[in-house]
SERO-4910 file (N, C-alpha, C, O; in steps of 0.05 Angstrom, whole numbers):
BEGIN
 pado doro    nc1    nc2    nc3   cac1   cac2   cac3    cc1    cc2    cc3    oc1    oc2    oc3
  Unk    A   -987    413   -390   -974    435   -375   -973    427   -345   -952    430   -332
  Unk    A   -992    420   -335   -998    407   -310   -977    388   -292   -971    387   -268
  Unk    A   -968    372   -320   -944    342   -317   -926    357   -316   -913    351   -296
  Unk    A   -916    376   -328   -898    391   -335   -884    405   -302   -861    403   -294
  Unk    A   -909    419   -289   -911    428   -263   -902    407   -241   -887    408   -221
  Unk    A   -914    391   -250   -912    362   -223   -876    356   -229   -860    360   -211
  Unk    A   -869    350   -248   -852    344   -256   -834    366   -252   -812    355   -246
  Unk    A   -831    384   -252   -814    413   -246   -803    405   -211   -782    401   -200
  Unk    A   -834    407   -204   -829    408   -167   -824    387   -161   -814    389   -138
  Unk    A   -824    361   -167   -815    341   -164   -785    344   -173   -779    361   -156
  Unk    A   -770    343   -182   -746    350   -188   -735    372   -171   -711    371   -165
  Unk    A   -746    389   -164   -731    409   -147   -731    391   -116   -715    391    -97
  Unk    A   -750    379   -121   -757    376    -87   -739    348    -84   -740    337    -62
  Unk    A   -720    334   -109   -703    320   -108   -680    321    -91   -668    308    -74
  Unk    A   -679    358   -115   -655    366   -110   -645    383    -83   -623    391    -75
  Unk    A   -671    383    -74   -667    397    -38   -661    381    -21   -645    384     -2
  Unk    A   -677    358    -28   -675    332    -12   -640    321    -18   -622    312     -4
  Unk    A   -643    326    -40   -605    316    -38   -580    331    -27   -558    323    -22
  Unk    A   -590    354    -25   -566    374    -14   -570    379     16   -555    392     31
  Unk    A   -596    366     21   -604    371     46   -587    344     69   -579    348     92
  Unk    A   -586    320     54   -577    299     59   -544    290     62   -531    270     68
  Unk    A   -537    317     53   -502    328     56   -499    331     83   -513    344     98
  Unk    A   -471    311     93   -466    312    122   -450    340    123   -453    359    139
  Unk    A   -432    337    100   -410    362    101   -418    386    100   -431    391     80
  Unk    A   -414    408    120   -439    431    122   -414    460    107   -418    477     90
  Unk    A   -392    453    122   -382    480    114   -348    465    109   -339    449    127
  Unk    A   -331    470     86   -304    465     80   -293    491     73   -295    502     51
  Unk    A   -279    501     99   -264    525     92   -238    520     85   -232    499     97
  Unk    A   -215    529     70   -196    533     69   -179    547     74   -176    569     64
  Unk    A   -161    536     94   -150    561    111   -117    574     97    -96    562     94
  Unk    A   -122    596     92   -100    607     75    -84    632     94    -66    645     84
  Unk    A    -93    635    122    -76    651    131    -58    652    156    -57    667    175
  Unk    A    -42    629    149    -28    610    174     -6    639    184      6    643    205
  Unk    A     -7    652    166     14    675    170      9    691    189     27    702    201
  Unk    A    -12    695    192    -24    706    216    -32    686    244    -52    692    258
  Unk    A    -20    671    249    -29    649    272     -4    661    284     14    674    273
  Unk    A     -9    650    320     20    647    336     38    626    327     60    622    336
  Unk    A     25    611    305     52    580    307     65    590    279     84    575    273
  Unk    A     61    609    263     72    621    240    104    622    246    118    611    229
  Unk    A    115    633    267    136    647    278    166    615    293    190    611    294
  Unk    A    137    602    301    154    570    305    167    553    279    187    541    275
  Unk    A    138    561    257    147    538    231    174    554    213    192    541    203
  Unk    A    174    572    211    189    592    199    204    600    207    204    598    231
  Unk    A    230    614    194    256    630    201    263    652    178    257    651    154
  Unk    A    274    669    189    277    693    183    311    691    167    333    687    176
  Unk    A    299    698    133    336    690    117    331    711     99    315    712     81
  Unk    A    352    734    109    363    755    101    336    782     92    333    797     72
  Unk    A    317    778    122    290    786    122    266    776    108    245    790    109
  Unk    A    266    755     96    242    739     86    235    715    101    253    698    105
  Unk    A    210    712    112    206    690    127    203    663    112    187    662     93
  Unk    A    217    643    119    215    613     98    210    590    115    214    595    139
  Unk    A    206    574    110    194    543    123    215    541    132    234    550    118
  Unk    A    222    529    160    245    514    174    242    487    153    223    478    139
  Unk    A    265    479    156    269    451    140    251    433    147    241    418    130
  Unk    A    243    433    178    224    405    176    198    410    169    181    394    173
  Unk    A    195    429    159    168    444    162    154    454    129    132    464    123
  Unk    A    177    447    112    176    452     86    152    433     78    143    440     57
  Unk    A    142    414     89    116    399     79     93    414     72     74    406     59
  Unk    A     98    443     87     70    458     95     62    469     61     40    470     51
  Unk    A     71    472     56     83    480     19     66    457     -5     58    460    -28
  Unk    A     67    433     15     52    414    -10     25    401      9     13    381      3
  Unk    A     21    416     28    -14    409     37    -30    430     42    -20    451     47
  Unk    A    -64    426     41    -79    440     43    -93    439     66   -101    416     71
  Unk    A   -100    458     85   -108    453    105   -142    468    114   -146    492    109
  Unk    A   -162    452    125   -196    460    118   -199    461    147   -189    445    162
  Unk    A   -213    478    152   -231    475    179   -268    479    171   -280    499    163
  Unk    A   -280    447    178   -294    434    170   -314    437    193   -305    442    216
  Unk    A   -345    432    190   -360    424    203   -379    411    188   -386    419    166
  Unk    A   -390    390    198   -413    363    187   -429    356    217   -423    361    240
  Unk    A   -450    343    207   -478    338    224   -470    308    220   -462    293    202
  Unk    A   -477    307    253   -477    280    267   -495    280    290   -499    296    308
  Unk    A   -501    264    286   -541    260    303   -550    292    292   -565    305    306
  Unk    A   -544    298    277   -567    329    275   -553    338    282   -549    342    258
  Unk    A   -529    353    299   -514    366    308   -492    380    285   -480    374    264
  Unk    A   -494    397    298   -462    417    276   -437    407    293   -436    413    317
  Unk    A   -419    393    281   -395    384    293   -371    390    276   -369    384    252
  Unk    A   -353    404    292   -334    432    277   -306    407    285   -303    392    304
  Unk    A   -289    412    260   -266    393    265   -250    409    238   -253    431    227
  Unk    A   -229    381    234   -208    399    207   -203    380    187   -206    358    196
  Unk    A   -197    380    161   -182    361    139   -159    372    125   -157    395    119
  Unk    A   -143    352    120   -117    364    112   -103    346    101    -93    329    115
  Unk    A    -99    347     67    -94    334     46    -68    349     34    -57    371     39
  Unk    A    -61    326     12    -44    336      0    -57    364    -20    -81    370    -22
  Unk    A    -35    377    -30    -47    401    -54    -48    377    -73    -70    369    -80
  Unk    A    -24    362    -85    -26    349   -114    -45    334   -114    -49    318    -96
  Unk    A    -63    336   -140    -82    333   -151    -80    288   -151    -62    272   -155
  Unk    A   -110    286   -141   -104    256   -137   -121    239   -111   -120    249    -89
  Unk    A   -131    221   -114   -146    209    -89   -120    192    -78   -102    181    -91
  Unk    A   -126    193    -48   -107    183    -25   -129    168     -5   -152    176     -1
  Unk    A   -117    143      8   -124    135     25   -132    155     50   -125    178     46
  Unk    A   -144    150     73   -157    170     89   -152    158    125   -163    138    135
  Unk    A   -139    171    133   -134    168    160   -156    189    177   -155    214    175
  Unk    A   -180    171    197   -189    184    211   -170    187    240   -166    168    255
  Unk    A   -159    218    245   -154    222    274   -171    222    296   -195    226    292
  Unk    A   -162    219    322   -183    218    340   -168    224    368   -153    209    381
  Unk    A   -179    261    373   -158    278    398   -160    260    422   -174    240    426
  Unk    A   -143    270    437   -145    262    461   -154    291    486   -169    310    484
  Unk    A   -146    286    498   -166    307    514   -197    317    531   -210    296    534
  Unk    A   -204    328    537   -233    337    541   -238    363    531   -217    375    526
  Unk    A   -261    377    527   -266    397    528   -246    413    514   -237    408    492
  Unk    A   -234    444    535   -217    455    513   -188    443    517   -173    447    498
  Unk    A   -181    433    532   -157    411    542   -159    394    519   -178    380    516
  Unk    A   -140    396    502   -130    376    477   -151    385    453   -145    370    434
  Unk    A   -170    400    447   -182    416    425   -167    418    406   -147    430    414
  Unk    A   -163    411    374   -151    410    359   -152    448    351   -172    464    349
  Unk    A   -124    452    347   -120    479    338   -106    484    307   -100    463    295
  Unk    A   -103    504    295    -93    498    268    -63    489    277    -58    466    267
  Unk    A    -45    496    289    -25    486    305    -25    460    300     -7    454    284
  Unk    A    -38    441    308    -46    418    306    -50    408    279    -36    390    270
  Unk    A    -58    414    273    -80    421    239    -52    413    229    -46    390    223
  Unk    A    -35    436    227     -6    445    212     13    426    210     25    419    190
  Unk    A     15    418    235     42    404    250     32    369    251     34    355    231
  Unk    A     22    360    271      7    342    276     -4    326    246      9    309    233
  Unk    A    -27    336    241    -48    327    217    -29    330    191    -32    315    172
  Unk    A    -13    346    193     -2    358    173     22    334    155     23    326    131
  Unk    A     38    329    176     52    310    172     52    283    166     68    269    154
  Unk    A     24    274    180     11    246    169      6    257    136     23    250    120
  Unk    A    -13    272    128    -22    282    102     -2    283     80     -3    274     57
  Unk    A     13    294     91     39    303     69     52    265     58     61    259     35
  Unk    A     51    258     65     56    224     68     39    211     47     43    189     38
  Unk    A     18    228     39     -9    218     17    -30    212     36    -38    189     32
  Unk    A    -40    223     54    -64    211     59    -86    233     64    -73    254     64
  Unk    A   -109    239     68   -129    254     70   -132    241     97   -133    217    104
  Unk    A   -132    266    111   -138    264    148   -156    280    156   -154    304    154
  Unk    A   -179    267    167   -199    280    178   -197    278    209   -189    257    220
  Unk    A   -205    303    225   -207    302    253   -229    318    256   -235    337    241
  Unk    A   -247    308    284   -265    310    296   -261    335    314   -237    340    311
  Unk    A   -270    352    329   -269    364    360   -293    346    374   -291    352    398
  Unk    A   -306    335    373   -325    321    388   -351    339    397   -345    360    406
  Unk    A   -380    333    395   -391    352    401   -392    357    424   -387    341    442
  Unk    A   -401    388    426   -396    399    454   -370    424    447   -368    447    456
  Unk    A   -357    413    432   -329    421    443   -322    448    418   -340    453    402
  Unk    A   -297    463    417   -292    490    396   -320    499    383   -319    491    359
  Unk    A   -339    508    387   -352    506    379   -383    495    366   -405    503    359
  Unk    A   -365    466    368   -389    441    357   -412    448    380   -410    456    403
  Unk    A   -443    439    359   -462    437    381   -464    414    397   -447    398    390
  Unk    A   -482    403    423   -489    384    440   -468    393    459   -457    415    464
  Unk    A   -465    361    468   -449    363    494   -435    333    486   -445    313    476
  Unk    A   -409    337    495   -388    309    499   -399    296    520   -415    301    538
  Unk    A   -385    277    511   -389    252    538   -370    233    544   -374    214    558
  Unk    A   -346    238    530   -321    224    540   -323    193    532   -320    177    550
  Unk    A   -329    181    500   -330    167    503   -366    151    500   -368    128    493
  Unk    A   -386    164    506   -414    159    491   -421    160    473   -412    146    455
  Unk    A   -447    182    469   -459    181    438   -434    198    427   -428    195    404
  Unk    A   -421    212    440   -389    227    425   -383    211    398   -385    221    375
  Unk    A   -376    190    404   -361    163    386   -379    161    357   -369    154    335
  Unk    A   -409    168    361   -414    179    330   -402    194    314   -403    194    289
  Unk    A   -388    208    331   -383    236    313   -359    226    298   -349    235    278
  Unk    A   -352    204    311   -329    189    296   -340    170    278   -329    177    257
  Unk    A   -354    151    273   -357    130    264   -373    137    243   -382    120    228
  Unk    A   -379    164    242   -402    183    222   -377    194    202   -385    205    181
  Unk    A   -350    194    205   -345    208    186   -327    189    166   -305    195    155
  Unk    A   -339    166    163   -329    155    128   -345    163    105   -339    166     82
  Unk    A   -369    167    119   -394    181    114   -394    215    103   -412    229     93
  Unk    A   -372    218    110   -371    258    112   -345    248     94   -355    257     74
  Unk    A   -325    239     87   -311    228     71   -312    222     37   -297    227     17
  Unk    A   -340    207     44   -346    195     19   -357    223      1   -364    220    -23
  Unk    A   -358    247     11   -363    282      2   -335    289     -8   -331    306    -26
  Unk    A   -317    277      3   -291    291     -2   -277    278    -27   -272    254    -28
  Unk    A   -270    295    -48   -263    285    -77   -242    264    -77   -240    244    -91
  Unk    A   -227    273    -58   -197    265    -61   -195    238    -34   -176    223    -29
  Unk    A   -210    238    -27   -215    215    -11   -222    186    -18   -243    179    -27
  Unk    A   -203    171    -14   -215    143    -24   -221    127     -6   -202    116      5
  Unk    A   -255    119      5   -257    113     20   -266     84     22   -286     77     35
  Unk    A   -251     67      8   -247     37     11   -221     41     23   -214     18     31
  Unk    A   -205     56     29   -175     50     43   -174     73     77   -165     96     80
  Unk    A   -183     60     91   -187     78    112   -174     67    132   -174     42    133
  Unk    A   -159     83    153   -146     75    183   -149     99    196   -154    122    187
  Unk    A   -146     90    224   -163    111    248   -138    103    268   -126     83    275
  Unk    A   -137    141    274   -109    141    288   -119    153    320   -127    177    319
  Unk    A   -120    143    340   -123    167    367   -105    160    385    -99    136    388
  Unk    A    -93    179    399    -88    183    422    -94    191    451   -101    213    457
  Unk    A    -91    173    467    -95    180    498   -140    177    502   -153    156    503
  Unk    A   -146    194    503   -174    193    509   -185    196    473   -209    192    470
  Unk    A   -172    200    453   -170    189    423   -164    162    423   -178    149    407
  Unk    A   -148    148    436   -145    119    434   -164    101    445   -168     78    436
  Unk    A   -179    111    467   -202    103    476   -231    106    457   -246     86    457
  Unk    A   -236    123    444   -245    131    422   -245    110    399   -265     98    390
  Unk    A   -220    106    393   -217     92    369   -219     61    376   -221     47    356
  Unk    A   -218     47    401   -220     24    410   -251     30    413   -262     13    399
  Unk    A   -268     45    423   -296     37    409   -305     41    387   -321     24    376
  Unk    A   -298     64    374   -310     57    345   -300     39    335   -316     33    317
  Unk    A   -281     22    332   -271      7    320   -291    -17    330   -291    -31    309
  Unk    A   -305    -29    346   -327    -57    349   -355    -38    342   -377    -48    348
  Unk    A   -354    -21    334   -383     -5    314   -374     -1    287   -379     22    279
  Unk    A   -362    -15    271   -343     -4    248   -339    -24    241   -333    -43    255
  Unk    A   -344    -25    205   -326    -50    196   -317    -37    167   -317    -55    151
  Unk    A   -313    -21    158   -297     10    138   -273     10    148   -258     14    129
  Unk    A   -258      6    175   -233      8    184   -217    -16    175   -223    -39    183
  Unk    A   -188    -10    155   -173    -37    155   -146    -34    168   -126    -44    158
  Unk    A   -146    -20    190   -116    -15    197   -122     14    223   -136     33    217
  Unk    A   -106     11    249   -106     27    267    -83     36    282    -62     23    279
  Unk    A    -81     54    295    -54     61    308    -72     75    337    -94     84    335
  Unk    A    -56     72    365    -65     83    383    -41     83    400    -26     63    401
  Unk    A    -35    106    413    -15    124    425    -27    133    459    -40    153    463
  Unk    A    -21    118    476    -19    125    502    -45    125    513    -50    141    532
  Unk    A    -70    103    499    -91    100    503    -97     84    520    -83     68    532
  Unk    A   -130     89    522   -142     88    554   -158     60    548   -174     56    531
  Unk    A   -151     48    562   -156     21    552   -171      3    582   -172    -21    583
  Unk    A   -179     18    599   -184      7    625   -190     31    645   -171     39    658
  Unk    A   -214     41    648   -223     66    653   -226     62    689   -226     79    707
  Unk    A   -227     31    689   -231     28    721   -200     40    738   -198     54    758
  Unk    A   -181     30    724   -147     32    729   -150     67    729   -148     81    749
  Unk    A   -154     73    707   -152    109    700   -157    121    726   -139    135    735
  Unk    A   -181    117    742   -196    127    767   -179    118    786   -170    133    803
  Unk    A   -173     93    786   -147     88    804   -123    108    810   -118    122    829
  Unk    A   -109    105    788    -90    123    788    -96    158    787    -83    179    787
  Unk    A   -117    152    786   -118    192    775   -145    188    786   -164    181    772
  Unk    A   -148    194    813   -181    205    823   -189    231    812   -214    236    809
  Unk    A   -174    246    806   -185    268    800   -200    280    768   -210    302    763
  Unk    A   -194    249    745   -201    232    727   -229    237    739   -239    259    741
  Unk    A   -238    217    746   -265    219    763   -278    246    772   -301    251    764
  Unk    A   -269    258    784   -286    282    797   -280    302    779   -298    318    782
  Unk    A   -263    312    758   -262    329    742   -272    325    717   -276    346    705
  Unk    A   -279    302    705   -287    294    680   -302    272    673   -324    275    661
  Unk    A   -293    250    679   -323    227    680   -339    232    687   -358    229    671
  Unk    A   -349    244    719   -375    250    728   -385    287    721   -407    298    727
  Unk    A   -376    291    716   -384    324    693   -392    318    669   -408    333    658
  Unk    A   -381    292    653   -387    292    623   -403    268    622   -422    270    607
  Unk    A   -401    248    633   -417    223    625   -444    227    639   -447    230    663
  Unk    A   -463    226    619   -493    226    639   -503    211    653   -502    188    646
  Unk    A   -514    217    680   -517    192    699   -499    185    708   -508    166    720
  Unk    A   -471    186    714   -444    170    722   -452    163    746   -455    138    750
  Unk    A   -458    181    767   -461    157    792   -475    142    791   -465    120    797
  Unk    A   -507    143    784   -522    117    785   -518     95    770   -527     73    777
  Unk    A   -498     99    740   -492     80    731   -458     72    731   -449     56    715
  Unk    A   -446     83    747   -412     91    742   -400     59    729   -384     57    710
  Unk    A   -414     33    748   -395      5    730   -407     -3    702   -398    -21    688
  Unk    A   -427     12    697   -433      4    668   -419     23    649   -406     14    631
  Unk    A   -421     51    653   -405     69    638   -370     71    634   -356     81    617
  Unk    A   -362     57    657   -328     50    661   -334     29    647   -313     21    637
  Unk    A   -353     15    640   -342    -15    630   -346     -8    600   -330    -17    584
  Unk    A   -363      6    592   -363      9    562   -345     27    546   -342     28    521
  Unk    A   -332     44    570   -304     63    561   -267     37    565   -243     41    560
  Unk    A   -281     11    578   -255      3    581   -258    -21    560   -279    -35    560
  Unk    A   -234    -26    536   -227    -40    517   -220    -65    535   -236    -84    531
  Unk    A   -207    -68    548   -192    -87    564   -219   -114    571   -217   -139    570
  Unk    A   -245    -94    579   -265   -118    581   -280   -131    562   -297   -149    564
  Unk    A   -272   -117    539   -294   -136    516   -275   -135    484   -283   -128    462
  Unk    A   -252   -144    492   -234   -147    474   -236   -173    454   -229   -170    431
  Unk    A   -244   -192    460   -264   -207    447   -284   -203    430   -294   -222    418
  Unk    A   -293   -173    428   -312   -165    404   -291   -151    384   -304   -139    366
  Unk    A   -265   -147    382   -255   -134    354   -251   -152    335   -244   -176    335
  Unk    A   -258   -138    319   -239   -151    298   -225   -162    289   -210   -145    279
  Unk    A   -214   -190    280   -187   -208    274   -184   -193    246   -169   -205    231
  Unk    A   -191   -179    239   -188   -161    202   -165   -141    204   -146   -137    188
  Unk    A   -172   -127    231   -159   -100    238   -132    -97    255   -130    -96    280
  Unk    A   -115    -98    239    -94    -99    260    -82    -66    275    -80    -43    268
  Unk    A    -78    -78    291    -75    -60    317    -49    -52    323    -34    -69    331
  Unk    A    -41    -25    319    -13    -11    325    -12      0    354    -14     24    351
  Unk    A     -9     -5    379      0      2    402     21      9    408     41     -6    406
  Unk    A     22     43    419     37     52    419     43     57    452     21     53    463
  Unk    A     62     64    473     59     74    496     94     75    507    115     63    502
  Unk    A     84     93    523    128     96    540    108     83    562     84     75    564
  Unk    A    134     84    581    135     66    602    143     84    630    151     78    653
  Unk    A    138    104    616    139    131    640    120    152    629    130    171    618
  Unk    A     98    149    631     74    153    621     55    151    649     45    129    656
  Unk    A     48    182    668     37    181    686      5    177    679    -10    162    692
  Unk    A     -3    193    654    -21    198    649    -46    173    649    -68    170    660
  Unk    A    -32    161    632    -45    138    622    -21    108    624     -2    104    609
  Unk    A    -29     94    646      0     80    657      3     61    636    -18     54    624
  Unk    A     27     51    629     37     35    613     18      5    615     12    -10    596
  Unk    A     15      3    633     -2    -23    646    -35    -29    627    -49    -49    620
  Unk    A    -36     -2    626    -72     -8    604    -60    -27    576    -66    -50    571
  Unk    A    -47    -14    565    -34    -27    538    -35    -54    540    -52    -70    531
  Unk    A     -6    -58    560      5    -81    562    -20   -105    570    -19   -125    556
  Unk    A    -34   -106    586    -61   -121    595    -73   -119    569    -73   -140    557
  Unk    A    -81   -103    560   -104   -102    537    -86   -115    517   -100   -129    502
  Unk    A    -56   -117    510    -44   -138    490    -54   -166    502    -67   -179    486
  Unk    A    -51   -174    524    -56   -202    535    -90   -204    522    -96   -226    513
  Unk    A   -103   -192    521   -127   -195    521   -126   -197    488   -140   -215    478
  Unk    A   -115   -183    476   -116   -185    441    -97   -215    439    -95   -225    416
  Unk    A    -87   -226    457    -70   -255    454    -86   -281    447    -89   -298    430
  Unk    A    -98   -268    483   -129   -290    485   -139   -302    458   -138   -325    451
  Unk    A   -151   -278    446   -173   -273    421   -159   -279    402   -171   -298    391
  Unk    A   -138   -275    391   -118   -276    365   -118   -255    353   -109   -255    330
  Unk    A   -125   -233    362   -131   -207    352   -108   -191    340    -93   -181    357
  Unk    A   -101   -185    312    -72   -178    310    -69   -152    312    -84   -133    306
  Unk    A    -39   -155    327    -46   -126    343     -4   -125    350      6   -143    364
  Unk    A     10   -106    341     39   -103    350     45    -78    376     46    -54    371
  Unk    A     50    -90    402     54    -70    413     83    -59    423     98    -76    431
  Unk    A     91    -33    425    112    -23    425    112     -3    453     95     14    457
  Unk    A    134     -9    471    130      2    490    160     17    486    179      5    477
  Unk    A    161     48    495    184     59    493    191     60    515    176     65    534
  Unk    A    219     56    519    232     61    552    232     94    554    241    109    537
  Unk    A    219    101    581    232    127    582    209    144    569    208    168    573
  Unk    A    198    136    561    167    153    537    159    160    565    160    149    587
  Unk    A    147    188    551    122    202    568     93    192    555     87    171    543
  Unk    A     74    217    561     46    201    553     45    213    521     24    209    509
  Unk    A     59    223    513     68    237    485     85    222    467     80    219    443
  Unk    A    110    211    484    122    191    477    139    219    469    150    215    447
  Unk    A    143    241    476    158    259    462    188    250    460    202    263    444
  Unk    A    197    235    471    228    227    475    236    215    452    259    218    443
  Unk    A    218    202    440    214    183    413    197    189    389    188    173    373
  Unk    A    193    224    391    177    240    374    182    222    336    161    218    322
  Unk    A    210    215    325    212    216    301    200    188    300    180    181    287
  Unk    A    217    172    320    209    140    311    182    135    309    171    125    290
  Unk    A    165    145    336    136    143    327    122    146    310    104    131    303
  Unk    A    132    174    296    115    178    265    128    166    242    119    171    220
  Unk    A    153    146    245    161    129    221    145     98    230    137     82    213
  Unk    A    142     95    256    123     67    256     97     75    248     89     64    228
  Unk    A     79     93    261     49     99    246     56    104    221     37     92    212
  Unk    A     68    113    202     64    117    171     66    100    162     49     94    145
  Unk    A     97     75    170     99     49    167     67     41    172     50     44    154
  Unk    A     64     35    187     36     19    189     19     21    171     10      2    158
  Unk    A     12     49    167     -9     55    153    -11     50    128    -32     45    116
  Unk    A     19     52    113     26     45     90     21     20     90      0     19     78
  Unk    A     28     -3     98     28    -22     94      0    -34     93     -7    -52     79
  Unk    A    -14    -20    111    -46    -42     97    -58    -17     82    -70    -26     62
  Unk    A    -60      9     84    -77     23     71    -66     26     36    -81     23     17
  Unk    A    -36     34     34    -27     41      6    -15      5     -7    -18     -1    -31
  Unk    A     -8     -5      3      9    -34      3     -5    -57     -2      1    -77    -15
  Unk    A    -26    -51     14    -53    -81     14    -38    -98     31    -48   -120     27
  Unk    A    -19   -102     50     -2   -126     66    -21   -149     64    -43   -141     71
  Unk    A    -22   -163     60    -37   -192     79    -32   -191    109    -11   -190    121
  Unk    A    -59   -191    117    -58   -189    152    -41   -207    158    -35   -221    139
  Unk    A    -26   -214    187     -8   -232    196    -19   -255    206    -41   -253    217
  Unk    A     -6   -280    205    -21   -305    208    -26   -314    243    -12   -328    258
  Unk    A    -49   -301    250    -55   -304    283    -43   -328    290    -28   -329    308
  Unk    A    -51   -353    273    -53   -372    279    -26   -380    297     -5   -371    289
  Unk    A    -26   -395    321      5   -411    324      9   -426    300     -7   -435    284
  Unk    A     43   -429    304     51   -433    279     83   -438    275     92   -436    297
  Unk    A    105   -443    257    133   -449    260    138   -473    270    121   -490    277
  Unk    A    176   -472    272    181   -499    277    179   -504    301    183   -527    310
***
């Protein structure tokens, strides 16, 4: 009876220990887009019934979660958004751009944004970063933040419909900075896309002082006493030599782009030259830091991309020099 006992609480105390060991804390499913302000944008009004605008009819075959999972111990609140049909899909991690509540992923986002990669077949997970909607700690633009990314193939491998041998990581702007470091802490990633990213944090402060006094030195701890070590570990451009020759690299950027000057890209390609690092970059004439001018083509080259090493298997491209 005794063995019996040991053996009881031993088994329970398995089973605490295993559920306890769950990154994924809460998967809600959000079913009442009808009630949001962006309800009224996706929709139109035919003969008094509200129905999907045409481009928007995707919304009909995805499901959309607002999620939180533990990273360093922290509750970190973000979203996933999959197809409805039944089936495992490759998995695109997003990665916002922004600070704080400036670029905060909204269901808006969720809907539109996340929504449209998903509908394509893929399961898309996005972060808010801790600190931020919610999530506990504090951001740092680029620090221990970047767990909260590099922790979720991890919070993935929870998700049914997730197949997480086929993974690519998408960010933009202070997301593209993001995904250029997790990506030299990462080797789960076979394919990337980055959109108007910060690739040279010393340039950023250049052009945008107020970069500096509004946000680097508020969010990064220590920034003055350590400011050239913390710019140097937020800038890709100086240790481009540690990525990956596995991972090829989608660069995206316009060329009227105040935000984040066309110039980070283009240098950080020279530097992926150096190395042999494969990497295609695309500069739009006329793009803002959104690239909104070139809204369709952009999301037919990232799907392209993604398709091609995540659903396709491509053979990476031959770095090597080469031809007649």
């Amino acid at each position: 009876m005794n063995y019996c006992k040991v053996f009881f609480f031993i088994l329970i105390g398995t089973f605490i220990q295993a559920q306890n060991n769950h990154l994924l804390l809460e998967k809600n499913l959000i079913t009442n887009i009808e009630d949001t302000p962006i309800y009224n944008y996706l929709t139109e009004d035919i003969a008094g019934t509200r129905h999907w605008k045409e481009s928007f009819k995707f919304m009909d075959s995805i499901k959309i979660y607002a999620i939180s999972y533990l990273s360093d111990g922290l509750k970190v609140n973000g979203f996933l958004v999959m197809p409805k049909q039944t089936g495992t899909y490759p998995c695109i991690i997003y990665n916002r751009g922004g600070n704080r509540d400036f670029g905060a992923l909204k269901i808006a986002q969720a809907a539109i944004f996340l929504g449209e990669v998903a509908k394509e077949g893929y399961v898309v997970i996005a972060s808010q970063y801790r600190g931020n909607a919610g999530s506990e700690g504090q951001e740092e633009f680029g620090g221990k933040d970047v767990n909260d990314v590099t922790i979720l193939p991890e919070v993935l491998e929870e998700i049914e419909e997730a197949d997480t041998q086929r993974i690519g990581m998408y960010g933009w702007s202070r997301g593209g900075m993001m995904t250029y470091i997790a990506l030299t802490k990462m080797n789960n990633i076979k394919a990337a896309v980055v959109g108007g990213a910060i690739s040279d944090s010393f340039s950023t402060i250049k052009d945008r002082p107020g970069m500096e006094t509004g946000v680097l030195a508020e969010l990064i701890p220590d920034y003055e006493e350590n400011k050239d070590i913390e710019l140097n570990k937020r800038s890709a451009v100086k240790w481009a030599d540690t990525f990956s020759k596995h991972v090829p690299i989608l660069m995206l950027h316009g060329n009227a782009d105040w935000r984040v000057k066309p110039e980070q890209s283009l240098n950080l390609a020279l530097e992926f030259e150096k190395y042999r690092i494969p990497y295609r970059l695309i500069i739009f004439e006329g793009g803002d830091h959104g690239i909104t001018e070139y809204r369709q083509e952009v999301k037919n080259q990232v799907i392209n991309w993604f398709d091609r090493y995540l659903k396709h298997n491509e053979p990476l491209p031959n770095m090597e020099y080469h031809g007649k």
